[in-house]
VOVO-984391 format. One record per residue (C-alpha): x negated, y negated, z negated; residue number from 1; residue in one letter. Coordinates in steps of 0.2 Angstrom, whole numbers. Layout:
BEGIN
[[X Y Z] NUM A]
...
***
This chain:
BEGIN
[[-10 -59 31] 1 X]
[[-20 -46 35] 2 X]
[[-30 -34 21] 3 X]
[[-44 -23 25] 4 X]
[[-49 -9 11] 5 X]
[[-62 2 9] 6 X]
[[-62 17 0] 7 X]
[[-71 25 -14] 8 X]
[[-80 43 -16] 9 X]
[[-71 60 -14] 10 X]
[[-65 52 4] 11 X]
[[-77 62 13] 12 X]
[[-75 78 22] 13 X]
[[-86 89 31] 14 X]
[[-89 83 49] 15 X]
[[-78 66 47] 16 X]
[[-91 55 57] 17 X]
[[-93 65 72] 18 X]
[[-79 58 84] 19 X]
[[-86 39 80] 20 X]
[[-101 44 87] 21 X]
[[-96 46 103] 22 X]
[[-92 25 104] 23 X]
[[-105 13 110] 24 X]
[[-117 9 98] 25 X]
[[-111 18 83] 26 X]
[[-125 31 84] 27 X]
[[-137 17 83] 28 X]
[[-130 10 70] 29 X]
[[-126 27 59] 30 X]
[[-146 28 61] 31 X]
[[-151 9 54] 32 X]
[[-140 12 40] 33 X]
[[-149 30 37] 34 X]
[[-165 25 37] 35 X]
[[-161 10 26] 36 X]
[[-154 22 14] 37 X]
[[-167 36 14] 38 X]
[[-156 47 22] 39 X]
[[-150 55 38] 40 X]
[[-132 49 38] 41 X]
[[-130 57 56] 42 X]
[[-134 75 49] 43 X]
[[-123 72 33] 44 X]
[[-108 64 43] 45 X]
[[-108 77 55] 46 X]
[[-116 95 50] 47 X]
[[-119 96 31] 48 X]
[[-105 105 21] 49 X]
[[-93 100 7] 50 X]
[[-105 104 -7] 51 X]
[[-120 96 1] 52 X]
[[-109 80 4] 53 X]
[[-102 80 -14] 54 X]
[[-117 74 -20] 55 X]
[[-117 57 -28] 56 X]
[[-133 51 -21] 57 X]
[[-127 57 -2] 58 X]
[[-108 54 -3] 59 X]
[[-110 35 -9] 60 X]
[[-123 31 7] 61 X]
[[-110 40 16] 62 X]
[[-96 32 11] 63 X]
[[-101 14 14] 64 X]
[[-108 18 31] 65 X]
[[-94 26 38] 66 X]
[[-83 10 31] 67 X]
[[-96 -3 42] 68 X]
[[-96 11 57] 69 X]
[[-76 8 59] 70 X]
[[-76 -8 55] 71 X]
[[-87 -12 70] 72 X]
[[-79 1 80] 73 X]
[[-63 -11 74] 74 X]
[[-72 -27 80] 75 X]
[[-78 -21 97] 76 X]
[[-61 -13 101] 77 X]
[[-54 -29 99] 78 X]
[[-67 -37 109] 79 X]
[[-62 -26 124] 80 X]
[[-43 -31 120] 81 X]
[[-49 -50 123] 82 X]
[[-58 -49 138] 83 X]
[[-46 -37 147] 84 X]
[[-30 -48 142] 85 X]
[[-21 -60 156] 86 X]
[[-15 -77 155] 87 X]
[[-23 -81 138] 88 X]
[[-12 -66 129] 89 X]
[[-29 -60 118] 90 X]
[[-30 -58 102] 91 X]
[[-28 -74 91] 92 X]
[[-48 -66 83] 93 X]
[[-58 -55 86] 94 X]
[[-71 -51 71] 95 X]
[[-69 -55 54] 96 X]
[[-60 -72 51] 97 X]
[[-44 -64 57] 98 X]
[[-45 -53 39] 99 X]
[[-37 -62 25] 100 X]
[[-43 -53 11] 101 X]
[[-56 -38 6] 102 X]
[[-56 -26 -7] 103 X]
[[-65 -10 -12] 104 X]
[[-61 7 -22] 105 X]
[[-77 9 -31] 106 X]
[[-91 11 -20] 107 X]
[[-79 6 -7] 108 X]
[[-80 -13 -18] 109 X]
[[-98 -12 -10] 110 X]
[[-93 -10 8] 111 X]
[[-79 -23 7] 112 X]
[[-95 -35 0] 113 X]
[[-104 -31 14] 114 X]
[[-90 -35 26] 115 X]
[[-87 -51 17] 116 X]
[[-104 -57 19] 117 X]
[[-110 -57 1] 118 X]
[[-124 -44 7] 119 X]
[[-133 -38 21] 120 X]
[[-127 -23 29] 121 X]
[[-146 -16 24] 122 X]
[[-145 -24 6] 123 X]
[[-128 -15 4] 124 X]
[[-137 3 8] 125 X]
[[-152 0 -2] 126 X]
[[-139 -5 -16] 127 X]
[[-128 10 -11] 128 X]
[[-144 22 -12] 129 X]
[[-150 14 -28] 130 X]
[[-133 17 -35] 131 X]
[[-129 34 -30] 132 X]
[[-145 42 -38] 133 X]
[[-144 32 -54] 134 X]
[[-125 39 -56] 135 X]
[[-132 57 -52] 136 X]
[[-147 53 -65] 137 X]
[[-134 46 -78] 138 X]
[[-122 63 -73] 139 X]
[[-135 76 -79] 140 X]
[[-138 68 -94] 141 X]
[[-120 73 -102] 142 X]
[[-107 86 -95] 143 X]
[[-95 73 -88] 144 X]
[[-80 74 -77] 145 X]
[[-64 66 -71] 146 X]
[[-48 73 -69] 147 X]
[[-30 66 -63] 148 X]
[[-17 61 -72] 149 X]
[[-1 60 -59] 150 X]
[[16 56 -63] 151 X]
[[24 53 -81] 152 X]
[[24 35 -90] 153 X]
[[9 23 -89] 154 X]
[[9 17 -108] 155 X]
[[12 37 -114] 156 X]
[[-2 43 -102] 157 X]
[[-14 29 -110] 158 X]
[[-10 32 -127] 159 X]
[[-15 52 -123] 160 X]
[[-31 46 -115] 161 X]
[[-36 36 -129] 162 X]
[[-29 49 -142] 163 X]
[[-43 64 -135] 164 X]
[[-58 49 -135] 165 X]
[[-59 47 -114] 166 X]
[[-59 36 -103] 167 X]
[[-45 27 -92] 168 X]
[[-58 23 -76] 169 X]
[[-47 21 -64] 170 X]
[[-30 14 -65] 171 X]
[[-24 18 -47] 172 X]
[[-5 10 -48] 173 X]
[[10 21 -40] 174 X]
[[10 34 -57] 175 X]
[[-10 38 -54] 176 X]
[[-22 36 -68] 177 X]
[[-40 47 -68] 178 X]
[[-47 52 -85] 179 X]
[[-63 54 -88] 180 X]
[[-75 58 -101] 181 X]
[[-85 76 -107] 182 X]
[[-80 91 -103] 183 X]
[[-73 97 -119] 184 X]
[[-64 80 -121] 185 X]
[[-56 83 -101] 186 X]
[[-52 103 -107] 187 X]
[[-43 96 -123] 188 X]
[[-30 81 -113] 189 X]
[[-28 96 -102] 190 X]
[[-20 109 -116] 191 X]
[[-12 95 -122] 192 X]
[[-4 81 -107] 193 X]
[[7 69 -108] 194 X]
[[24 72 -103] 195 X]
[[30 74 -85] 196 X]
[[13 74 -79] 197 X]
[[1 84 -67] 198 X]
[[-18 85 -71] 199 X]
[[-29 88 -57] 200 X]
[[-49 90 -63] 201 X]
[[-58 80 -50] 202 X]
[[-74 87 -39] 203 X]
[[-86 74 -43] 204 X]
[[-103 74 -54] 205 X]
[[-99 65 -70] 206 X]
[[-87 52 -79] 207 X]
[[-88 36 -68] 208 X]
[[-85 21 -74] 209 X]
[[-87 24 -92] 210 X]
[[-101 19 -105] 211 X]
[[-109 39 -98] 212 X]
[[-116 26 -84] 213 X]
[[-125 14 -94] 214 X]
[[-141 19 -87] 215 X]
[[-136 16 -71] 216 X]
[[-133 0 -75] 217 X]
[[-149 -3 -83] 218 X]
[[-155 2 -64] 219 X]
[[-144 -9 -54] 220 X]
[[-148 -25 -65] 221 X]
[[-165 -24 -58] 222 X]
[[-161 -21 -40] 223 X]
[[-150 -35 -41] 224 X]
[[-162 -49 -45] 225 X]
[[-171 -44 -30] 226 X]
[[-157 -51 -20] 227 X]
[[-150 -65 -13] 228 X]
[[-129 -62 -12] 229 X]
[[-120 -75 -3] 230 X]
[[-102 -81 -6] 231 X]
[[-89 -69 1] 232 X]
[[-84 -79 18] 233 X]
[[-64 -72 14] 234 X]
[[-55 -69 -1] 235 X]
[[-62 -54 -9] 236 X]
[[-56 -43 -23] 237 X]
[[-64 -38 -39] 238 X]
[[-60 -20 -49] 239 X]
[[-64 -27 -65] 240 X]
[[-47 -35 -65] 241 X]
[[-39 -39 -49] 242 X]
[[-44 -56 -46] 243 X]
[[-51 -66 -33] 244 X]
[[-71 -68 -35] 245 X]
[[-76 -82 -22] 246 X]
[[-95 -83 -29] 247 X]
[[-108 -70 -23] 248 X]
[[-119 -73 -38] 249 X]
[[-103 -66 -48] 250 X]
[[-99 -53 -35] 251 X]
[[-114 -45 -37] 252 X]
[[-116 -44 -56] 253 X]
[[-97 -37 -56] 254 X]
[[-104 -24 -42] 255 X]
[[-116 -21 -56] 256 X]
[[-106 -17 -71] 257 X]
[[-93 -9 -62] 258 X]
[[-101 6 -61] 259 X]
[[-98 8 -80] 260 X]
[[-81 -1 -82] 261 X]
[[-63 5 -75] 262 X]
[[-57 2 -61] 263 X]
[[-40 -6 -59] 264 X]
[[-33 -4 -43] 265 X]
[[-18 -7 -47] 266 X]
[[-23 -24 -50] 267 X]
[[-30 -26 -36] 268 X]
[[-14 -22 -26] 269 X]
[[-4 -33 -37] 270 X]
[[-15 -47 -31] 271 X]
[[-12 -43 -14] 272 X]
[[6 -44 -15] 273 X]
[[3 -61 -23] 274 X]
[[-8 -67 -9] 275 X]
[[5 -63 5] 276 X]
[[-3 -50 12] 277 X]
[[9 -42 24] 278 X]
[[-4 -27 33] 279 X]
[[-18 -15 28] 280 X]
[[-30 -6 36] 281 X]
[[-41 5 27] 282 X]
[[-59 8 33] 283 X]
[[-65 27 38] 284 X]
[[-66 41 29] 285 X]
[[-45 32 26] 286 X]
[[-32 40 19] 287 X]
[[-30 37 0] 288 X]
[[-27 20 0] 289 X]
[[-14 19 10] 290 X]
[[-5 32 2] 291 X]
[[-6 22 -15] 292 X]
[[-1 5 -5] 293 X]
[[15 14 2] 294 X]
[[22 16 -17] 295 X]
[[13 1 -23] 296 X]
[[14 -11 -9] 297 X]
[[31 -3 -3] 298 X]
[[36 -11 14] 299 X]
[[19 -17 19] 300 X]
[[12 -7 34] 301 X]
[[-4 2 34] 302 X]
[[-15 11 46] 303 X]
[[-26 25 39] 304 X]
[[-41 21 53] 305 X]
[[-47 39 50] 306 X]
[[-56 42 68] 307 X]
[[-57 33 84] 308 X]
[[-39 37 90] 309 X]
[[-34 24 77] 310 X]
[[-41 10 84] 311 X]
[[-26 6 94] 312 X]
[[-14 7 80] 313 X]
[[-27 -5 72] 314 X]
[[-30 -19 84] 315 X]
[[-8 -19 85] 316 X]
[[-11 -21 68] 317 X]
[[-23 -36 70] 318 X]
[[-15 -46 82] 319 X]
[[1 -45 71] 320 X]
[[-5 -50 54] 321 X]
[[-22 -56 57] 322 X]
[[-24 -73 53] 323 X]
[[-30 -81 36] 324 X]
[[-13 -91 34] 325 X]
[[-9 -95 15] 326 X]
[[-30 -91 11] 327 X]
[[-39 -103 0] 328 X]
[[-55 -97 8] 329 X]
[[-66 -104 23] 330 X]
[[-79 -97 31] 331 X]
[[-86 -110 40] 332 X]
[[-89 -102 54] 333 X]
[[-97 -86 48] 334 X]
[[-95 -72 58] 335 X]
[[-111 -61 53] 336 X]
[[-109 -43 61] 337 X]
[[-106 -29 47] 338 X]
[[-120 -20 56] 339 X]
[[-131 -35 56] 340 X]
[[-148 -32 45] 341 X]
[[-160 -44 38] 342 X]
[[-172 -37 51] 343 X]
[[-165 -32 69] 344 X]
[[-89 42 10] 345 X]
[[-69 76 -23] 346 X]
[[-78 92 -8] 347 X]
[[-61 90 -1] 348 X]
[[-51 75 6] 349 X]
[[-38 69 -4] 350 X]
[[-22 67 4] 351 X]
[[-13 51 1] 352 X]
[[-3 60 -14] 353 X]
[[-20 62 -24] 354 X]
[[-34 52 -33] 355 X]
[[-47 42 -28] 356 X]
[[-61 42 -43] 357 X]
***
């Protein structure tokens, strides 16, 4: 069975969407998602600098965009495979029945929404947009911030969270958990860590996914009655705790209150092992997660679909695992391009060895 991930903010680098412009379409595509997110995705992807990209309300937009871009690229360089095979060797699918599961890092819980159907393409960027400037808004009310906690044991590194008053928001499995909370409180855990750990202050606006984004939430709860979420047409993976969410009405509210609750990744992957899932590709701008599957998931291989040269290792990857085998779920058919509308990506990129917040 075959796992696609998306990931969360800090991903993005300077520059990363460039070479996935030069394939059909994508440019085309980049623009739609733009202009249905207020921004100029194309300049931000491909010219702006870290710092510029660092902010919330660009990175987010970015972020989700880039995930739909290679996941299309994905889909259309699959399509290619299955016209240009011989004597019925294509692949056994070519769009989005052959995933078996989704699941998203944070914002990346957006994009993998998307691609399971439970939004639009454009309804994901106006959410994304919506999202990323309510989390900036809720970032300057407080000096907030999030730092990495690598290394030493789970129970000893919670106990040290709770004990200086922050925030575990992301659980993030193989010996990764990110504080967060003020300032002082990050200064304090880091005078003070826990045993056989590294801390590593993270480069983003605030503390995410703690009760400092309660006004973003107050935000996303009205966007969300505007919308009409359909049920995920694959299984699809929740933060809040791992499970499987099957109901779009549900997915959205926990896309909702997400952005002021951890998230447990670890969960998620834990799930993933119990569904059978036996490859993953994570969605551009890749990296992290893969590196947290290969100790978390160890065995199971991965491709990192950073840039177009990818693609290949991908589609093998595809035509290996891709098939819904062993998944509850049916999607009756559904097939709705991830670049399909209603009408017509820390400044610096974490290797696998860091965090995602």
């Amino acid at each position: 069975m075959l796992a696609i991930v998306c990931p969360g903010q800090g991903s993005q680098t300077p520059g990363f969407l460039a070479p996935w412009l030069e394939l059909d379409g994508i440019r085309h595509q980049v623009e739609s998602l733009g202009a249905a997110a207020g921004l100029d995705l194309l300049a931000h992807g491909t010219v702006s600098d870290a710092e510029t990209i660092k902010d919330t309300a660009i990175a987010q937009p970015l972020i989700v965009a880039a995930g739909l871009v290679s996941l299309r690229a994905l889909f259309d360089a699959l399509s290619r495979d299955a016209g240009a095979a011989q004597d019925g060797a294509a692949p056994a699918s070519t769009d989005r029945t052959a995933v078996g599961a989704w699941a998203g890092h944070s914002v990346g819980e957006l994009t993998a929404a998307a691609a399971a159907g439970v939004l639009t393409a454009e309804q994901a960027m106006i959410f994304v947009r919506e999202r990323g400037r309510a989390m900036a808004a809720a970032s300057a009310v407080t000096p907030t911030g999030m730092s990495a906690v690598l290394g030493g044991v789970a129970d000893d590194v919670l106990e040290a969270i709770e004990r200086h008053g922050l925030t575990p928001a992301n659980n993030n499995g193989g010996g990764q958990i990110v504080a967060a909370g003020t300032l002082e409180q990050l200064a304090a855990f880091a005078a003070d860590p826990p045993a056989r750990t590294r801390i590593r202050p993270l480069e983003v606006a605030g503390a995410f996914h703690t009760t400092h984004m309660s006004p973003a939430v107050e935000v996303l709860t009205e966007l969300a009655a505007t919308l009409s979420p359909q049920d995920p047409t694959a299984p699809l993976l929740s933060n809040a705790d791992g499970q499987l969410v099957a109901d779009g009405t549900d997915t959205l509210r926990r896309l909702v209150g997400q952005v002021s609750n951890p998230v447990r990744w670890d969960l998620c992957m834990h799930t993933l092992l119990e569904l059978g899932v036996t490859g993953i590709i994570e969605l551009a701008p890749a990296g992290t997660l893969v590196g947290l599957a290969k100790r978390a998931m160890k065995g199971v291989p991965a491709v990192a679909l950073k840039a177009p040269e990818d693609l290949e290792a991908a589609c093998s990857l595809v035509r290996e695992h891709g098939s819904r085998e062993g998944s509850t779920h049916d999607d009756g058919g559904a097939t709705r391009r991830p670049d399909q509308t209603d009408t017509g990506v820390p400044a610096t990129n974490p290797s696998s060895e860091e965090a995602q917040p």
